[in-house]
N, C-alpha and C positions, 0 to 999 in steps of 0.2 A: 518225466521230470528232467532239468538240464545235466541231471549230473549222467543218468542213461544213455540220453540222447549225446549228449559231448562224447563219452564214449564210442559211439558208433559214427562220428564224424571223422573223416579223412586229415589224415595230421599234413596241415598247410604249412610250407616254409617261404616263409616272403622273400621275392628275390627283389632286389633294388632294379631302378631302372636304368642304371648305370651299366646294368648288367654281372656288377661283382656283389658278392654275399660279405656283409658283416662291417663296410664303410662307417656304415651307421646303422644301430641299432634298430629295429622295427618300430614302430611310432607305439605300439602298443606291449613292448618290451617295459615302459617304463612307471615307475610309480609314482605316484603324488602324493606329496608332503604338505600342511598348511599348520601353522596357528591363527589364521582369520587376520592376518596383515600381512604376512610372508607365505610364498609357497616354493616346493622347488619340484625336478623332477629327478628322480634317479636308476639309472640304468641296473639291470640285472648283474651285471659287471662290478655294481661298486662302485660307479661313478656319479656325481652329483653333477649331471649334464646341460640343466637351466635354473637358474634362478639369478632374480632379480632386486637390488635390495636400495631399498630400506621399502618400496613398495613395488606390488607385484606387476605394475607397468612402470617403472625404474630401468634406466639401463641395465642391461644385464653385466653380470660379474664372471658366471658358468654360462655358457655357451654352444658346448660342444655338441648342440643338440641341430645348430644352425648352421656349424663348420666346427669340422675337428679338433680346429686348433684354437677357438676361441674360448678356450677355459674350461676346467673340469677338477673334479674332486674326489678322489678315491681313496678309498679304506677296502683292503681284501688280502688275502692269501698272494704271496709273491707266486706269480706262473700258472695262476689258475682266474680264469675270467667267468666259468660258467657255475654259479652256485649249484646245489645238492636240490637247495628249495629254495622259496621265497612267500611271503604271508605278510598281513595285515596282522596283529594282535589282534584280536577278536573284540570289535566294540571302540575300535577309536584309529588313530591318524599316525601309529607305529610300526614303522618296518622293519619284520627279524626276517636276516637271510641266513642262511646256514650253509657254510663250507666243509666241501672234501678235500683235503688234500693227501697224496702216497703217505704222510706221516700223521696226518690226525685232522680233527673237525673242531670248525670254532663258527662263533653266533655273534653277528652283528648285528646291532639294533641302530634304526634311524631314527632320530625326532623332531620338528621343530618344537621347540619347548612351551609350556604352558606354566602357568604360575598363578599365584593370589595374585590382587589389582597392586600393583606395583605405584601408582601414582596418590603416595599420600602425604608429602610434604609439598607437592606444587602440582595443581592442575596440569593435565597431556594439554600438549600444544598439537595434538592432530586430533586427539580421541572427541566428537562433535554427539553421539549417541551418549543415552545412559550407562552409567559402567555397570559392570556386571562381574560378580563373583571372583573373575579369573582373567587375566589377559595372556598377551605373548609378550614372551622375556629376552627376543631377539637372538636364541641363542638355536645353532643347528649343533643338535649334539648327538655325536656317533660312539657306541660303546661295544667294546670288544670282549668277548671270555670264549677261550679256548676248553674245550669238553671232552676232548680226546684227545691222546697223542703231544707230538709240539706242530705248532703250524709259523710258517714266517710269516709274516707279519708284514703288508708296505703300506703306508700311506704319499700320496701325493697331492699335492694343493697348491693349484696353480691357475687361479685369477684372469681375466682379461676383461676389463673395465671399458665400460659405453659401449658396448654392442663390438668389443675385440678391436675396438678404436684405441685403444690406452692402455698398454702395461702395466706389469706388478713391480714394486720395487718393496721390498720386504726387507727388515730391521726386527732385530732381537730384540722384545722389549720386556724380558722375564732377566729373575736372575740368573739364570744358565740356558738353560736348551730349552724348557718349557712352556714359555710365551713369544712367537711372533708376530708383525702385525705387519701388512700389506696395505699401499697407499698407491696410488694413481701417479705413473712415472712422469707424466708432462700435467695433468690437473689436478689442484691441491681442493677444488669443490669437490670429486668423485669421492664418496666415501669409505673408511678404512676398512679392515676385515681382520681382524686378531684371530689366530690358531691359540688355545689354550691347550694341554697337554700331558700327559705323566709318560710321554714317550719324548725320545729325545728331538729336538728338530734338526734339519741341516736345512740351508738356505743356497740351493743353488742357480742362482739367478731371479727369473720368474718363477722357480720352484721352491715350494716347501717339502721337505722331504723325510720320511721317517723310516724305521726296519728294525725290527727285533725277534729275535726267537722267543714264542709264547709256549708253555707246555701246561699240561692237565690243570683247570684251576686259576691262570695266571688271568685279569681284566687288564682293558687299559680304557681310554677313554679319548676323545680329541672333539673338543668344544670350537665352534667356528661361532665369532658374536661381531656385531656392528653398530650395540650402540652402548652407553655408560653402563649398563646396568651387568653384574657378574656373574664372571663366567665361573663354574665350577672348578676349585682347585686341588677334589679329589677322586678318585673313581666312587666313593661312597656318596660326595657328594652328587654325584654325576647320577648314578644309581638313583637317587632318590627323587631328582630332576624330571628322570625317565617317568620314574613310577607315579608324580604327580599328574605329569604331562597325561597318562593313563587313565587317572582317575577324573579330568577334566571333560577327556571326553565319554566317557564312561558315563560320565552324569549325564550329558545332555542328552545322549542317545538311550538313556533309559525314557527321558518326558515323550519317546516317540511311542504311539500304537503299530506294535508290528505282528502279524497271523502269525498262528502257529502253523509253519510249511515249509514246504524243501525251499523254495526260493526266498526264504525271512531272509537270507543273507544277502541277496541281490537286493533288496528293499534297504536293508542296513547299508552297503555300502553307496548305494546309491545318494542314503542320507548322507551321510557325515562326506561322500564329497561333493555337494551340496553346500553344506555347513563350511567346507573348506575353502567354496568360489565364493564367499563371503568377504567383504573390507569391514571389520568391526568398527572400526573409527568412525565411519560415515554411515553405515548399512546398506550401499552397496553390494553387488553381488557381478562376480565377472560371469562373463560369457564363457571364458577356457583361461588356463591362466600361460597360454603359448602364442607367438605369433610366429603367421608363414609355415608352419607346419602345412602341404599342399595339398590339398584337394583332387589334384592331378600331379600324377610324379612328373619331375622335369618340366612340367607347366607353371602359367602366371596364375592360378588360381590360389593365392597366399594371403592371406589377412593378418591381421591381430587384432586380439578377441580379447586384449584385455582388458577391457571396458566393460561398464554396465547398460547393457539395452534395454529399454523398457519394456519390450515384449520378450526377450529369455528371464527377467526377472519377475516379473506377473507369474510367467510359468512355472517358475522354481515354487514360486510360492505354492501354488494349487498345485504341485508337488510333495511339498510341506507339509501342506493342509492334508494331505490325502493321509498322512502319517500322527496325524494329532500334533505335530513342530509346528505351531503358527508363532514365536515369540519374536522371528526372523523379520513378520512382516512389520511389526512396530518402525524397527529403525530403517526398513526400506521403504513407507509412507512417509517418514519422515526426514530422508534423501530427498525421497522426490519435490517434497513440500518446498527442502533448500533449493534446489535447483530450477525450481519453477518461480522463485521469490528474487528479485532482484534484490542488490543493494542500498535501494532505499524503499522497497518493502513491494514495488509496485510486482503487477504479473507479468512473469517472463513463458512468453510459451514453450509448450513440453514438446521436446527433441528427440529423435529417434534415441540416441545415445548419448551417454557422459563418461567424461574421468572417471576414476571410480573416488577422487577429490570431488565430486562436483563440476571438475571444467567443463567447459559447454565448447571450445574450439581445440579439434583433434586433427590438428594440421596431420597431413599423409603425406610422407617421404620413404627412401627407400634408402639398403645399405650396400652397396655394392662390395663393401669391405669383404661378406660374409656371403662363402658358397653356398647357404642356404640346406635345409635339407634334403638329403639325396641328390644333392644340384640343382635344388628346383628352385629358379628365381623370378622376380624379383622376393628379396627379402624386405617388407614392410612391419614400418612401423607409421603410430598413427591410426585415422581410418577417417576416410573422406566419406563416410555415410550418415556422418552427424547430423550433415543438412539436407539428409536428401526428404522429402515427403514421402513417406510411408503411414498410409491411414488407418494401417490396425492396430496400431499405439494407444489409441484410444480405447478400443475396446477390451484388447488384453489385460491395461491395466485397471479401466474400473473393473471387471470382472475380476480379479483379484481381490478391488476394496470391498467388493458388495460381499463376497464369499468372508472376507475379514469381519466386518460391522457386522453379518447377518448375526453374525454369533453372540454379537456385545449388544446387538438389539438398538444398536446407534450411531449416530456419523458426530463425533468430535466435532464444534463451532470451527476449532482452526484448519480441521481440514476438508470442510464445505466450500470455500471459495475455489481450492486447486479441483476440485470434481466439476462441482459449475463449468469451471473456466473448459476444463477438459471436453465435458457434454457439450456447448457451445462450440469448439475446434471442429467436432465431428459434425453437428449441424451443419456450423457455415463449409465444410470442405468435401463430405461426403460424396457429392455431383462428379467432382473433378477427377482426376488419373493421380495416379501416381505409383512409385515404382515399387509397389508389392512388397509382401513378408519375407518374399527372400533376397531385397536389397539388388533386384535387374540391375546394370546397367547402362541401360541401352534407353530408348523413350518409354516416358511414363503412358501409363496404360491405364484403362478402365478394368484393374481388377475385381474379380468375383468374389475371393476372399478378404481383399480389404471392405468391398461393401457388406461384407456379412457382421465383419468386425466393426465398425459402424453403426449396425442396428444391434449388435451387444452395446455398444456404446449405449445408444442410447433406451436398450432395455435396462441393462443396471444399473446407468445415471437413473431412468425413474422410481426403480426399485431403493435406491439409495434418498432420493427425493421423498418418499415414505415413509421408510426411517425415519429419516430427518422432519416431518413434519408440514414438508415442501409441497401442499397433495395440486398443487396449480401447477409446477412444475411436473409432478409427474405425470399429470392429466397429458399435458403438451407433447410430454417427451414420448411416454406410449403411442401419443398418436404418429409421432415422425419416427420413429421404429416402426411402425405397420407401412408407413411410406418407403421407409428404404427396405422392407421386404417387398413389397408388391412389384418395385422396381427388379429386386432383385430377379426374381420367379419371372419377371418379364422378358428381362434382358441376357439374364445367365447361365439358360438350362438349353439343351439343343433340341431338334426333333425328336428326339430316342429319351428323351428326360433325364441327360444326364449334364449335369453343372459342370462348365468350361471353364479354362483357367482366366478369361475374358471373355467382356460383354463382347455377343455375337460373331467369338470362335468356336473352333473346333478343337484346341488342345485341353488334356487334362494336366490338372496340377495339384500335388499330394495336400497340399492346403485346405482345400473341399474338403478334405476330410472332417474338418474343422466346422463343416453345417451341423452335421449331427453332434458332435463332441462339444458347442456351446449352446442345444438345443435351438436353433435357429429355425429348425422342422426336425418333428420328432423319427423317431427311429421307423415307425412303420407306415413312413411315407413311399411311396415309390421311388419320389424322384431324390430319396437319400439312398436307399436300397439299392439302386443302377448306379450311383455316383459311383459308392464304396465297391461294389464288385467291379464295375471297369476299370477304376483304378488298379484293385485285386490283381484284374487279369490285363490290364495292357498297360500298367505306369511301374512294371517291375523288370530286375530283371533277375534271373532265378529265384524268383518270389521276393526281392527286398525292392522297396520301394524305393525310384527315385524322386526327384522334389517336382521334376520338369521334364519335357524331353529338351536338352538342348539343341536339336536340328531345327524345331519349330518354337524357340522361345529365342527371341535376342534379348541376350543376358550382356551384351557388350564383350565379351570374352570367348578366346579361342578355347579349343581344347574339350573333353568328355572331363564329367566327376564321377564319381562311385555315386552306391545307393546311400541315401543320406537316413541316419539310424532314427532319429526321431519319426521320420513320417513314416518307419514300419512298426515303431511301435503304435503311432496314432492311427495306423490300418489293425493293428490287433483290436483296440479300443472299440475300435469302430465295429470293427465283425462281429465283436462282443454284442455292442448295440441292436445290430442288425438280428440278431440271433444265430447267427454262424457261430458258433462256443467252438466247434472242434476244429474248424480251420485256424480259428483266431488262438487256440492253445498251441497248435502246432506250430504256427509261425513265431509263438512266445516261447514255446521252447529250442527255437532254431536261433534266434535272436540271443537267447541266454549262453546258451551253447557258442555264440561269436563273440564273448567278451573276452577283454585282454585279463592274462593268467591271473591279476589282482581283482576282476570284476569292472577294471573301467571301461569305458567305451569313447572313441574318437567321434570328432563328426560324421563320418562318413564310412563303410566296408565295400570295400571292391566284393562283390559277391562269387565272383570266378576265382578270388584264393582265400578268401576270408580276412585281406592285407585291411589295418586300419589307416584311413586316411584324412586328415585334416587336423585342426587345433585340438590338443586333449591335456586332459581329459575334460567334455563338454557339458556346464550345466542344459543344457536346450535336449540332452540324450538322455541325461539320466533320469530329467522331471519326466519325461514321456515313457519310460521304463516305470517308472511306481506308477505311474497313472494304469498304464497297462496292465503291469501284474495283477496289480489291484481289482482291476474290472475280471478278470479272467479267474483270479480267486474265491471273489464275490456269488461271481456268476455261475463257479462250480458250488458253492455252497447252496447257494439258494435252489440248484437244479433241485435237492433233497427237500431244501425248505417249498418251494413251491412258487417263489418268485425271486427276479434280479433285482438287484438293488444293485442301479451305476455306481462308480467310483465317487461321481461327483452328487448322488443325491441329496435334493435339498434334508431333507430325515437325518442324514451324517454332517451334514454341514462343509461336505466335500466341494473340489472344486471340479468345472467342466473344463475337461482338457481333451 
């Protein structure tokens, strides 16, 4: 089990590639904070290192995640940066840290706040979904009680508005010390940030500034808000803020089915942050809620992921599903519905990615303002992959809707035309190249895995077609799914029967793994059983899977990446499949064992120090984490029962991941 096994793991200290310790914090030092339209991240330090506001691709306000000095927010013990502990509250989206200091111990809680539906004397002018019991109340609220002893006490908060492009210029707007509010020194559109308070403020400069000696007993509280709606003007009130925000999510993650097992906690948290890369207003879902966080330390390998892809949100979902949470996918079929509908109702076709508004053009610029983290540049914003052709879009997402409807035993009138429309993309483009699941680039290719996703297309268009009552359409569409496998098997498998990351090469690509995980050919085929162990044994490195080899793939870009964590879980899945149970346990609890101290996971782990690398924390990791425990859970149960039952069988209503 991982808590064993972590134990007997060598304790890694990540050194920067700068060469100095401690510039910046370890990318997996940090936590994540959401009420499902704001998120932030906060350092083990006490610092509130990114967030973005009033939406979670917003210029950023906190920064100091990108460069030091572009904004941060701290609450802690004067002279002491390294807490005692740190923890999630069990069952939701609250961070208590707990301090030592030579004279006493004190407990800080983080939240973004959750509340009743606040919008009931005028419609939300963003909220586009059905409302729902609860929203977010715009408010980051930090509360402080000392438990032992007296501990000093400091807060600071200090802003740098558009990406550390724009100062703070901060004004008293309480009756004494207790309310400040910070505004954009040169732009009056950036918007404001009020500190509310029961400590006293100083305002010096671009800082807000606080100090008190707290002894045995004493709270305080310090509410950060940015929009009309109030802030709490007492620690009681503040208290009680908390303890809703608590019971909010507390509900939702009870409607989840979770095993009784040592790892139920890796499944939990893996939900609700899940639940967290969610836009409630639209039902979108982000990829990670970071950009430029690098892939390669010092290297151009730097994105931003704040956007919703249609193939990480398919996934989320048959991650969802895997948990009995399907309520998610309601308002993100009905994202995609908007986004595929033009303004005068005609069909707009489905794009690899959107805003998480719906915009469909995501211009890519860079900010040279910001040293980026650990110096690693360029720092991006944007992301020019909107338009590129990527052909497994197709299939990821109806595989999503079919695992949806299979359940309601039906396809909704209004959202038969975007599935059509969808099934036909994949028909007329299937033949041609294009640049793969993992965004090449470099020239479009006849990948192996976008053709697999393809003849998912057009298996679950048929299956859906059924449903729906369509049986001419499904008649057709079965038959050109047997056509884009026959090609496949023709074109994608080498002498040795094992599936190449391109028609008629020689490289492998952790994507294949994805023949057996969407049942494309069953498990006790051959030519999936040589896929999955060559991968096993030649696409890793100290057992963790990378995506590619970059020597022999042009990706258009210099530089090595680490092993990237989804496709060593989708090799657990897989071994599972194959019948390998004890390899695939063991690599599941080696994987468990490399999460960051809170259970999240980055895109990527250098497998030589266990350093996490890339945007985090990522929805594309964690869905491939439940998929995987899951199958390996299953798979030990049923060893007693006498047969496996996949994560994704149709019997559970599960999805293939």
């Amino acid at each position: 089990m991982p808590s064993s096994h972590e134990d007997s793991l060598p304790i890694l200290t990540p050194v920067l590639s700068s060469g100095r310790r401690g510039a910046f914090p370890p990318i997996d030092d940090y936590a994540f904070l959401s009420d499902c339209e704001t998120n932030c991240l906060i350092a083990s330090s006490g610092s509130v290192e990114w967030m973005c506001v009033p939406r979670p691709d917003s210029p950023s306000v906190f920064g100091a995640v990108l460069d030091r000095a572009a904004g941060h927010f701290r609450i802690g013990p004067y002279g002491v940066h390294v807490p005692a502990a740190r923890r999630y509250l069990p069952g939701g989206m609250i961070l208590e840290t707990t301090w030592q200091t030579e004279t006493g111990w004190m407990i800080v809680r983080d939240a973004l706040v959750l509340g009743p539906w606040h919008n009931t004397t005028s419609r939300s002018r963003s909220f586009r979904r059905t409302p729902m019991d609860w929203d977010a109340e715009h408010i980051l609220l930090r509360t402080v009680k000392c438990v032992s002893g007296t501990v000093e006490l400091e807060m600071s908060c200090e802003p740098s508005f558009d990406y550390h492009r724009d100062g703070a210029r901060w004004e008293y707007t309480g009756k004494v010390y207790e309310q400040a509010t910070a505004s954009c020194a040169a732009d009056d559109t950036c918007p404001s940030l009020t500190l509310t308070t029961d400590l006293r403020l100083g305002l010096e400069g671009r800082e807000a500034r606080a100090r008190t000696r707290l002894s045995e007993g004493d709270n305080r509280f310090v509410a950060l808000t940015w929009s009309e709606l109030p802030a709490p003007a007492t620690f009681d009130e503040a208290a009680d803020k908390m303890w809703t925000t608590a019971e909010c999510w507390r509900r939702w993650i009870t409607l989840g089915d979770f095993p009784d097992h040592p790892w139920r906690n890796y499944l939990q948290r893996s939900a609700l942050t899940l639940k967290g890369l969610t836009y409630a207003p639209t039902g979108a879902l982000l990829a990670a809620p970071t950009t430029s966080l690098p892939e390669t330390p010092g290297g151009e390998r730097n994105w931003d992921y704040r956007y919703t892809w249609v193939r990480d949100s398919s996934f989320a979902l048959w991650g969802l599903y895997t948990l009995g949470l399907d309520h998610e996918a309601d308002d993100f079929f009905n994202f995609l519905n908007d986004v595929t509908t033009g303004d005068n109702g005609d069909a707009v076709p489905l794009q690899v990615l959107y805003g998480i508004g719906g915009e469909r053009h995501l211009t890519e610029e860079t900010l040279p303002e910001l040293s980026g983290y650990d110096y690693s540049q360029p720092v991006r914003i944007g992301n020019a992959a909107y338009d590129q052709d990527q052909h497994d879009i197709w299939g990821t997402m109806l595989d999503a809707v079919y695992l949806h409807m299979k359940s309601r035993q039906q396809v909704p009138d209004s959202l038969w035309p975007m599935l059509e429309r969808t099934v036909n993309a994949a028909i007329n483009h299937w033949r041609e190249p294009d640049r793969g699941i993992w965004e090449v680039r470099g020239e479009p290719q006849h990948f192996t895995a976008s053709k697999v996703m393809c003849w998912v297309a057009l298996d679950r268009g048929a299956r859906l077609a059924q449903l729906h009552g369509k049986h001419t359409h499904a008649t057709r569409w079965f038959e050109i799914a047997e056509e884009i496998r026959e090609d496949v098997l023709a074109n994608g498998v080498d002498a040795d029967g094992v599936f190449t990351q391109t028609y008629g090469g020689t490289t492998l690509d952790a994507s294949l793994l994805l023949i057996v995980l969407t049942r494309f050919l069953p498990a006790d085929d051959p030519r999936v059983r040589a896929t999955v162990l060559a991968i096993a044994d030649r696409l890793t490195v100290s057992g963790l899977v990378l995506r590619y080899d970059t020597d022999t793939t042009d990706d258009g870009l210099s530089g090595e990446e680490g092993t990237f964590t989804i496709c060593s879980f989708w090799l657990v899945s897989a071994l599972v499949e194959i019948g390998e149970l004890e390899r695939a346990t063991h690599l599941c609890e080696r994987l468990l064992g490399l999460a960051s101290p809170l259970r999240l996971y980055a895109e990527e782990i250098d497998p030589r120090t266990g350093r996490h690398l890339g945007n985090y924390p990522q929805a594309f990791t964690h869905l491939a984490l439940i998929n995987a425990v899951t199958h390996v859970i299953r798979a030990e149960d049923s060893r007693q029962a006498g047969q496996f039952q996949p994560a994704h069988s149709p019997a559970h209503h599960q999805a293939s991941q």
